[in-house]
C-alpha positions as a Python dict, from the first residue, in 0.01 Angstrom:
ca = {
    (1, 'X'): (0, 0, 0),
    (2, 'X'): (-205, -277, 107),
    (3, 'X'): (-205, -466, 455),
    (4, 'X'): (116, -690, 353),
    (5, 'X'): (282, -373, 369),
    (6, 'X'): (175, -127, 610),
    (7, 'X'): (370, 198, 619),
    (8, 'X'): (619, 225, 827),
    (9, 'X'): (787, 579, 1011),
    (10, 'X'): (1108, 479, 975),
    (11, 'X'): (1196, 829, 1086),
    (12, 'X'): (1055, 741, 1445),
    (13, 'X'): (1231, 379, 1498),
    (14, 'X'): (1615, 343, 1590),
    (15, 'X'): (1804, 188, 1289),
    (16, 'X'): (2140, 8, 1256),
    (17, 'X'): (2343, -181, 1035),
    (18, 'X'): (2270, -547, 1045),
    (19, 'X'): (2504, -829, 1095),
    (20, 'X'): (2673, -970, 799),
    (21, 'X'): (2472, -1276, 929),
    (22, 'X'): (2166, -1130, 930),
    (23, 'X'): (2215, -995, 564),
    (24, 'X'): (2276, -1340, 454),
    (25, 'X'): (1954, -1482, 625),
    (26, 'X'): (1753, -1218, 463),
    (27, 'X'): (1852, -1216, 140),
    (28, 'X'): (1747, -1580, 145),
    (29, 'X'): (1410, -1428, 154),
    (30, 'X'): (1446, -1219, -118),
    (31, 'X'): (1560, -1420, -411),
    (32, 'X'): (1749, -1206, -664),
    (33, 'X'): (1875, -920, -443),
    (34, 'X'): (2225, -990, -391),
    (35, 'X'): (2507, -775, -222),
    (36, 'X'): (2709, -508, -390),
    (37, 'X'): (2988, -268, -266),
    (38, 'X'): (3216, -293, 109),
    (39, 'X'): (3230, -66, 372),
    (40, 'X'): (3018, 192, 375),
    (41, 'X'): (2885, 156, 5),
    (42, 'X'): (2773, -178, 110),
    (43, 'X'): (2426, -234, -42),
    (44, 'X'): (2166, -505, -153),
    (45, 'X'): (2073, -462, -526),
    (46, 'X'): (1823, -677, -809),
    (47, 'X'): (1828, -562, -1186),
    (48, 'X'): (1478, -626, -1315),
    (49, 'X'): (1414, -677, -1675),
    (50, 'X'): (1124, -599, -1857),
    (51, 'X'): (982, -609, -2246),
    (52, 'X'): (1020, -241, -2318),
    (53, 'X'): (1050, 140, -2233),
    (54, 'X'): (748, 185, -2126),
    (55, 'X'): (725, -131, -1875),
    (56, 'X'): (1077, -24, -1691),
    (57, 'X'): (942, 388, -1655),
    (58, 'X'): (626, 215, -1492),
    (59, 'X'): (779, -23, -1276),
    (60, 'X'): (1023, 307, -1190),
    (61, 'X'): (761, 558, -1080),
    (62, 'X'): (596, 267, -841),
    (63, 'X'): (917, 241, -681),
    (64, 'X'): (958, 640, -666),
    (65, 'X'): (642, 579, -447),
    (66, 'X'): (722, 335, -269),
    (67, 'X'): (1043, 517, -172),
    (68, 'X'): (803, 863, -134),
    (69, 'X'): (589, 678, 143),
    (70, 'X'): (841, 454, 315),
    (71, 'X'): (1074, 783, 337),
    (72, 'X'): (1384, 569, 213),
    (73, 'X'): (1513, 612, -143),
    (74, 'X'): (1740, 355, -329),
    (75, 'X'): (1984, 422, -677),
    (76, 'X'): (1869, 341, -973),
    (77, 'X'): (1989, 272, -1273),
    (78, 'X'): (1743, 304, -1599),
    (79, 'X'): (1788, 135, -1894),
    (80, 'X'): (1554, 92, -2193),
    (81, 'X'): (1446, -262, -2100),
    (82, 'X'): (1553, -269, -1720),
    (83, 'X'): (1644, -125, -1401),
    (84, 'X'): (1866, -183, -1077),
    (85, 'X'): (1732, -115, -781),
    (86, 'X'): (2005, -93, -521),
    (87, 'X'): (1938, -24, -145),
    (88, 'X'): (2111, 82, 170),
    (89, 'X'): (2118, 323, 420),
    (90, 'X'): (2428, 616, 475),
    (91, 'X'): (2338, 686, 833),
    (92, 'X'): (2417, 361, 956),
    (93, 'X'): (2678, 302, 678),
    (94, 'X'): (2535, 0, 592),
    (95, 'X'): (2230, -250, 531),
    (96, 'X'): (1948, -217, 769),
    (97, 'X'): (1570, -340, 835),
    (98, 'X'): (1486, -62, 619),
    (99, 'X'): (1660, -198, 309),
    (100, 'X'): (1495, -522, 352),
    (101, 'X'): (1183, -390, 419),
    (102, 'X'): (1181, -223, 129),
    (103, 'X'): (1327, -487, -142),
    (104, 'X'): (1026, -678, -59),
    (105, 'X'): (803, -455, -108),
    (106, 'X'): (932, -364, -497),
    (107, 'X'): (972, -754, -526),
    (108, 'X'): (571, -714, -425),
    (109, 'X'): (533, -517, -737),
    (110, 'X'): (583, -784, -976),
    (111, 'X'): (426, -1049, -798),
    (112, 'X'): (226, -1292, -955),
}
C-alpha cells in the first residue's frame, strides 16, 4: 500500500461501533457507499461496475488484499460486470473506523 494508506493493526487498537452520526459524516466522504441492513447486520456497501469479467475478478483479488493486509474482510457479491463490496464489523455489531478505513482504501483502487 502506499503512504496514503499505511497499514494498520487493527488487531492491537480498541474498536467500537460508531454513532449513527458519525456514519453519516463519513459516508459524506466516501461518495457511493451507502448504508445497508439494521441492527447488527448494519453495514456500509458500494456496487462497482466495470466493462467485463475480467475487470470485476481484478478489481476482486485487490480487494482480497487489501482485506489480507488490513486483517478485515467485507461480503462480496460477484457478478460478471460488477461487484458489491459491503463492510462492517460482527464484534462490535456494527460500523466502525475499520469499515471506513477500509472503503477508502478500495475507493483508492479506482482512483483517477
Amino acid at each position: 500500500m502506499n503512504s496514503m494508506f499505511p497499514k494498520k493493526d487493527w488487531s492491537k487498537q480498541a474498536r467500537r461501533a460508531l454513532t449513527a452520526t458519525e456514519i453519516v459524516a463519513k459516508l459524506v466522504e466516501l461518495p457511493g457507499w451507502q448504508l445497508s441492513g439494521d441492527g447488527s447486520e448494519v453495514a456500509i456497501e458500494k456496487t462497482y461496475r466495470f466493462a467485463n469479467y475480467h475487470e470485476t475478478m481484478a478489481f476482486v483479488n485487490a480487494v482480497a488484499f487489501i482485506a489480507h493486509a488490513q486483517d478485515h474482510h467485507p461480503d462480496l457479491s460477484v457478478h460478471y460486470n460488477r461487484c458489491t463490496v459491503r463492510w462492517n464489523t460482527h464484534d462490535v455489531s456494527g460500523i466502525s473506523a475499520t469499515d471506513i478505513d477500509c472503503a477508502a482504501r478500495v475507493d483508492a483502487l479506482l482512483a483517477p
